[in-house]
C-alpha positions in Angstrom: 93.5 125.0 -15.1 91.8 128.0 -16.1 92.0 127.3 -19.9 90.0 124.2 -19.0 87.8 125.7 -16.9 86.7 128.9 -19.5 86.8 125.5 -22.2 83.9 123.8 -19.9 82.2 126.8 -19.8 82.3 127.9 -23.0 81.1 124.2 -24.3 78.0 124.3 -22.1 77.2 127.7 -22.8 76.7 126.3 -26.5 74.9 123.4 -25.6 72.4 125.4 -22.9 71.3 128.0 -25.8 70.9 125.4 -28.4 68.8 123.4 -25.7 66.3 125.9 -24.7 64.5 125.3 -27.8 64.2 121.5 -27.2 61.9 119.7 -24.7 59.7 122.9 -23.5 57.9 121.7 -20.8 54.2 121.4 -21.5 50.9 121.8 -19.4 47.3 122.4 -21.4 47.7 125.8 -18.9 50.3 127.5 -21.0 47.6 128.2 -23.5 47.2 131.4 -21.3 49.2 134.9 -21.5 53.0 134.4 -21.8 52.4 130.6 -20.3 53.9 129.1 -17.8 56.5 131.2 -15.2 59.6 129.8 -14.2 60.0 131.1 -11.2 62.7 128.8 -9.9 64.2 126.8 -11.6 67.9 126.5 -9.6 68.4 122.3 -9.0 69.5 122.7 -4.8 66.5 125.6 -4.2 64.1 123.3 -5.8 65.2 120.5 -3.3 63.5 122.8 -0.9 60.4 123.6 -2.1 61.6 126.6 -3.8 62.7 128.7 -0.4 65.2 131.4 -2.3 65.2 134.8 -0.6 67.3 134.0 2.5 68.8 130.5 1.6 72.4 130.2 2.9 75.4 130.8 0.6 77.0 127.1 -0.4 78.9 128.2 -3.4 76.3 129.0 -5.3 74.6 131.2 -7.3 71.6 132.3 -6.1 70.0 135.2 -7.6 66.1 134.7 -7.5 67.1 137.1 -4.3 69.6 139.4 -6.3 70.9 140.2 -2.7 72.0 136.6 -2.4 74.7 136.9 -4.8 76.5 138.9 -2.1 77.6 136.2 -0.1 80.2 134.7 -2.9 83.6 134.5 -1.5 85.8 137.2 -2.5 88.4 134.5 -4.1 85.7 132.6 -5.6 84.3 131.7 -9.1 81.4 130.0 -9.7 79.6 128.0 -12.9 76.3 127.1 -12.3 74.8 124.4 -15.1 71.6 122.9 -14.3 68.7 120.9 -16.5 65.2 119.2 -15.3 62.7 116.9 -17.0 60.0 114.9 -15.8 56.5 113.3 -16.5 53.3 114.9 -16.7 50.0 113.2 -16.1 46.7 115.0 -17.8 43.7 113.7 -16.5 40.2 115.4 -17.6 36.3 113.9 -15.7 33.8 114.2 -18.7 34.9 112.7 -21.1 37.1 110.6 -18.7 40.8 110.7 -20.9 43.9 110.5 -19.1 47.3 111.3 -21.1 50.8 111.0 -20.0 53.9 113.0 -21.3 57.7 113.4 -20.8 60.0 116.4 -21.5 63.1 117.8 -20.4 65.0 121.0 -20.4 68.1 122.8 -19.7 67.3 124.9 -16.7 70.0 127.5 -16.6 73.3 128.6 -16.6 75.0 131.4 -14.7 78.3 132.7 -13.2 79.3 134.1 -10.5 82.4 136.1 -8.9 83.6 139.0 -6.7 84.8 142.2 -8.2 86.0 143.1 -4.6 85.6 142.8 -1.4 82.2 144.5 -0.8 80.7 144.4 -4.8 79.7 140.9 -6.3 78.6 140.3 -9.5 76.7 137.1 -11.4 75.4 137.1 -15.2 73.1 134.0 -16.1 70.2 132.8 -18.7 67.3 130.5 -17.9 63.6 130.2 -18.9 61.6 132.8 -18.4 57.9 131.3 -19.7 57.2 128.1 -21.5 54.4 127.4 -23.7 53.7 123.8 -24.9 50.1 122.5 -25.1 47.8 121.0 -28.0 44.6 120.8 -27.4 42.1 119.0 -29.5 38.1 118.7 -29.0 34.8 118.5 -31.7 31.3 118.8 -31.5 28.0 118.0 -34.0 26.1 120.7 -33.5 23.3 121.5 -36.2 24.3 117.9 -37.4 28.0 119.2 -38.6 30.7 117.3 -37.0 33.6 120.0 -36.7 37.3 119.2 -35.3 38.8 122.4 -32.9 42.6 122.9 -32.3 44.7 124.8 -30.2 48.2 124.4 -30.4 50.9 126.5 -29.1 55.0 126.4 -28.2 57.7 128.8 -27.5 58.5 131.0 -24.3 60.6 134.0 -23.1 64.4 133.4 -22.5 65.8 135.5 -19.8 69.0 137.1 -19.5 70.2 138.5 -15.8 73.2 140.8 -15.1 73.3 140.6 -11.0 74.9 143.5 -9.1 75.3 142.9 -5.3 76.6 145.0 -2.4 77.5 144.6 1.3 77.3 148.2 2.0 77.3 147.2 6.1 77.8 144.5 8.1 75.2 141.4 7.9 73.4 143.9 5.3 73.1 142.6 1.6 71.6 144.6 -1.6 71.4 143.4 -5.1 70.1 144.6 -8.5 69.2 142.1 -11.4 69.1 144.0 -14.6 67.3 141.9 -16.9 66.7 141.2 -20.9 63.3 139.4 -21.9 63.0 138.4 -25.7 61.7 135.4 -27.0 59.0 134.0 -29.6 55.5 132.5 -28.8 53.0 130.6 -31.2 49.8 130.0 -31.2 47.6 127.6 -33.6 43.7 127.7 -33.9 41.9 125.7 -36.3 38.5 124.6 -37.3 38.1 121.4 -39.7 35.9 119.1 -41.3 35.9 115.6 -41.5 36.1 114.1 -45.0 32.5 113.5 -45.5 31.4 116.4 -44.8 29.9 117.9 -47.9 31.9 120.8 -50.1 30.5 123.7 -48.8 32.3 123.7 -45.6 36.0 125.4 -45.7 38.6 124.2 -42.6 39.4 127.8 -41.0 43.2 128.2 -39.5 45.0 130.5 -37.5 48.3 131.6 -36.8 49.5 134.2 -34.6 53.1 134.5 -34.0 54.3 136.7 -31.0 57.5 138.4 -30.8 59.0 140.2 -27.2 62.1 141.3 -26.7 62.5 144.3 -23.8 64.3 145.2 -20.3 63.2 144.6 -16.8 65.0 144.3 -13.2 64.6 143.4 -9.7 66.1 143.5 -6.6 66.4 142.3 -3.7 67.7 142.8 0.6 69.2 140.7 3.3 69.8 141.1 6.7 71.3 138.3 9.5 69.9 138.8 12.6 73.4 137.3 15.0 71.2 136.0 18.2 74.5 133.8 19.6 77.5 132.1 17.5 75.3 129.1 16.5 71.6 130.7 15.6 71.4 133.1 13.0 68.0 135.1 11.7 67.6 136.0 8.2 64.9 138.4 6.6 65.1 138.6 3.0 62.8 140.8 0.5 62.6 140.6 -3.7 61.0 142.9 -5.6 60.1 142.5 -9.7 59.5 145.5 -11.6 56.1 145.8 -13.3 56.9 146.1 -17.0 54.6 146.2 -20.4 57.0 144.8 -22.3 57.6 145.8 -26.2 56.3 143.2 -28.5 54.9 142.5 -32.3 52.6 140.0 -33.2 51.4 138.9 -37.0 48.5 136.8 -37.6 47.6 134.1 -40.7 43.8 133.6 -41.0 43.0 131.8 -44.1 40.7 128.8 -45.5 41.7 125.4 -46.2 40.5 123.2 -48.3 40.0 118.7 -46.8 43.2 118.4 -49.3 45.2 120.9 -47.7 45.4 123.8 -49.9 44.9 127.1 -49.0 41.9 128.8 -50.5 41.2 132.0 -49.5 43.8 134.6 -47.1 40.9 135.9 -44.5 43.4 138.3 -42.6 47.1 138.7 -42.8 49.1 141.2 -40.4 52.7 141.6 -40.1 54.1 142.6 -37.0 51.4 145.1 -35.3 53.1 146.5 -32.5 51.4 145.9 -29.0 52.4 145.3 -25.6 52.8 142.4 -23.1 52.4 143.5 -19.5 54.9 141.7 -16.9 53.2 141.6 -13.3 54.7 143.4 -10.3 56.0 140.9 -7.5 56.5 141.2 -4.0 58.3 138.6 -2.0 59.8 138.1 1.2 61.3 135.2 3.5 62.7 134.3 6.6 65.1 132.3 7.6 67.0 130.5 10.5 70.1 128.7 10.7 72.0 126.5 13.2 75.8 126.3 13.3 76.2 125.8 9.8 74.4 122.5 9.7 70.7 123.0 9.7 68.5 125.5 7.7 64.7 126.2 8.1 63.2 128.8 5.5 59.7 130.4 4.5 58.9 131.9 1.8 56.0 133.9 0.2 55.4 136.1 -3.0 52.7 138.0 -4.7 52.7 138.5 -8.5 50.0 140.6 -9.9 48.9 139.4 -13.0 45.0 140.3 -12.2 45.5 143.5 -15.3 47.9 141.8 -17.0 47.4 142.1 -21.0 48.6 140.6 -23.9 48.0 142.3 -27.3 44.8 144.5 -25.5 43.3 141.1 -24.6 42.9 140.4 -20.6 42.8 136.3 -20.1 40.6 135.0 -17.1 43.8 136.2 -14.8 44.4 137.1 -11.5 47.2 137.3 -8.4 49.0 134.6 -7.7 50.3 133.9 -4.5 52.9 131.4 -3.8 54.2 129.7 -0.3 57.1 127.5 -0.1 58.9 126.1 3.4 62.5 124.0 2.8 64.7 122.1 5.5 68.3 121.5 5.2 71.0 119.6 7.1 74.4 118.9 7.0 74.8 116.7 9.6 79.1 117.8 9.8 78.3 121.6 8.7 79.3 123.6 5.8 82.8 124.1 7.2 82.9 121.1 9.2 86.5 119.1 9.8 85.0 115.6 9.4 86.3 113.3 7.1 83.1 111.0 6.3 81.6 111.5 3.3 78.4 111.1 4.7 78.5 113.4 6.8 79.1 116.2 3.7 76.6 115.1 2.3 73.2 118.2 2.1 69.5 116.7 3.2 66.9 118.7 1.8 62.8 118.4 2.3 60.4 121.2 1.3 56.7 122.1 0.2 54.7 124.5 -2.1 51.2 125.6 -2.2 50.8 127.9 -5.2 47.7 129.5 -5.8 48.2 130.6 -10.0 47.3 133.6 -11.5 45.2 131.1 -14.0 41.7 131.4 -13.4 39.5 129.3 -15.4 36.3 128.0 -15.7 34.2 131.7 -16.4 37.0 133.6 -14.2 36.2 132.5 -10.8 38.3 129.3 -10.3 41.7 129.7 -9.6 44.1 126.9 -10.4 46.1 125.6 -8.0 49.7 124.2 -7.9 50.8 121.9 -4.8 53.4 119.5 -3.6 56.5 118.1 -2.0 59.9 117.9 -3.3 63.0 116.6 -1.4 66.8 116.6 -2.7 70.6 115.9 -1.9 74.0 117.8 -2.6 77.0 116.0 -2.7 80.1 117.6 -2.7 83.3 116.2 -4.7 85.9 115.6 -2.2 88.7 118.2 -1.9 87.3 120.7 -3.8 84.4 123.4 -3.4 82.5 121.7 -6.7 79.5 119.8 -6.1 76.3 118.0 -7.9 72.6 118.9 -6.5 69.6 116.2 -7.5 66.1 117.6 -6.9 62.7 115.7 -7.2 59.3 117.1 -7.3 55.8 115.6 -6.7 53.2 118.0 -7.3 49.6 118.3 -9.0 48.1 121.3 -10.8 44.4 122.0 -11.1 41.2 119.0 -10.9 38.9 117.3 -12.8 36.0 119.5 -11.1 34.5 122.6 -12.7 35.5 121.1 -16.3 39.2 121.6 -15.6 42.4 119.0 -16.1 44.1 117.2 -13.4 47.8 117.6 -14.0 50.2 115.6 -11.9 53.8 115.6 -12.1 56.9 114.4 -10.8 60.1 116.9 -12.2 63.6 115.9 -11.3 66.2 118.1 -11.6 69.9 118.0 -11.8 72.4 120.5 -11.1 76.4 121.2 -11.7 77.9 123.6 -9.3 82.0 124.5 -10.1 84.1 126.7 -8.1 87.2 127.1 -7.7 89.7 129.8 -6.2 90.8 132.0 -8.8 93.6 134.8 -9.2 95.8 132.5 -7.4 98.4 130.3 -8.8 98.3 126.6 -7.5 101.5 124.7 -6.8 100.2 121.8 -8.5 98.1 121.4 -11.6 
């Protein structure tokens, strides 16, 4: 059993690293800082509208709350797989254009497993930031029709190494220490149509940014026992403010309409700079009923309002982010029934995120809303199950010159564990 099991493993640990560099999800708002934050991107979590910090243990591996990872049974090992895709909808007022994409990616991958009976530990890797937008405009002004294009791709790849105490009773503490590294591009360029005479040269940009540093968090939870079916948790995450080492080398040069490069305008090679990562508070709350129904709240800060990259300061600011998820089980976690059904997790949440993009001179902030709603369905005798989350959400408007971005993201989860240390009878 267990060569099979460290076989699996080891064959989607392949796949997920070659996959991260496929299918980036892409939003025209990734053009800005490090791009676009995953700050969740676990399959049953999603279900609920992102509610993390005080969501019940179900054989999983939940470390956005690094104290979560507490709560795996001391006999227990866990391999989480998960991967997402969806359709994106760009819509922009003046000119009226409306553009729709598809992408996919693998979402993460983590373990999880007790070293004894009070310390737990998880490893995992997942998206940090994606960037994937291309953006392309032109103008006539003084009777020159120009072409402008801004293009990037990329992200930061995070690696977590998850340390998790019970030091008392109904008292969790965790500690993610984490490694960021990963490689952003971005493309500018300015270009002439054919018939524009000679003595305009197309003028191109490259920038290519390079990170690669440490960070943690960490996290607390505490159950509140009001009777044996109603349970109160309080949960707290904090994410270490961080300017993180990076080197970035630029490519400005002149084009000719053929294609040939001209003249080299600037050339750098790997100028060392930093790339701030914000500080973030967040905390939850959370009740449960005899094992079958879950009602959580969630809310974090990140402040992003100072953030730099490369000694430039974007039109940023905080960003505040409130989530609420419901979950039943209508026979319980450890219920005795024998329907299917009745095993079977119901999940229904909502977001409101209010970004740490702020466009449109600075003063508009760009906000992030929706509904998601999911399932987890266990595989009879066993403690392996699949969780299927869907999204509906929309980022930003058409007012103030901005894009409409609507979305619907479904994502798709593979949750193994099994007992180990302990020789079956049958295999």
């Amino acid at each position: 059993m267990y060569k099979r099991l460290f076989l699996t493993v080891f064959i989607v640990f392949t796949i997920t690293i070659a996959g991260f560099s496929q299918g980036k999800v892409g939003s025209p708002y990734t053009r800005y800082s490090i791009g676009d934050i995953n700050n969740n991107p676990l399959a049953r979590n999603n279900g609920l509208g992102g509610v993390s910090y005080t969501l019940p243990y179900r054989n999983n591996v939940n470390y956005i709350n690094p104290a979560g990872v507490a709560n795996i049974d001391t006999m227990t090992f866990i391999f989480d797989f998960g991967l997402q895709g969806g359709g994106r909808s760009y819509e922009i007022k003046d000119p009226k254009l409306k553009e729709t994409k598809y992408d996919y990616q693998i979402s993460y991958i983590n373990f999880g497993f007790s070293i004894n009976r009070w310390w737990k530990m998880a490893l995992g890797i997942t998206p940090y930031s994606n960037v994937g937008y291309n953006i392309m405009s032109s103008d006539s002004l003084l009777n020159v029709h120009k072409n402008y294009r801004f293009e990037g791709n990329g992200g930061i790849t995070k690696i977590f190494w998850n340390n998790s105490v019970s030091p008392l009773k109904n008292l969790r503490l965790g500690v993610n220490a984490v490694f960021l590294f990963g490689e952003i591009y971005h493309y500018n360029a300015i270009t002439f149509d054919e018939d524009v005479e000679e003595g305009f040269m197309n003028i191109i940009e490259q920038n290519k940014s390079r990170i690669s540093d440490f960070s943690f968090d960490a996290g607390i939870q505490y159950d509140i026992n009001i009777n044996s079916k109603n349970k109160i948790t309080i949960g707290a995450v904090y994410g270490h403010n961080k300017d993180l080492k990076a080197y970035q080398s630029s490519f400005v040069y002149n084009r000719s309409k053929s294609g040939t490069i001209v003249d080299t305008l600037y050339i750098s090679d790997e100028n060392k700079g930093i790339v701030s990562l914000p500080m973030s508070l967040g905390f939850g709350i959370g009740y449960c009923y005899d094992d079958k129904l879950f009602v959580g709240i969630d809310y974090t800060l990140q402040n992003w309002k100072n953030a730099q990259f490369f000694n430039s300061v974007d039109s940023l600011g905080n960003g505040n982010y409130f989530s609420m998820g419901i979950e039943y089980i209508p026979g319980g976690y450890k219920g005795l029934s024998y329907k299917y059904k009745d095993a079977i997790s119901y999940r229904l949440g909502g977001y409101y995120n209010e970004t740490y993009f702020k466009l449109s001179t600075g003063q508009v902030p760009i906000k992030d809303f929706g509904i998601s709603f999911g399932v987890g369905l266990p595989v009879k005798r066993s403690k392996t199950s699949f969780d299927i989350s869907v999204k509906l959400g929309q980022r930003g408007s058409i007012d103030d010159s901005l894009i409409r971005e609507r979305y619907f993201i479904v994502g798709v989860g593979f949750n193994l564990a099994d007992v180990w240390f302990i020789k079956s009878k049958f295999d």
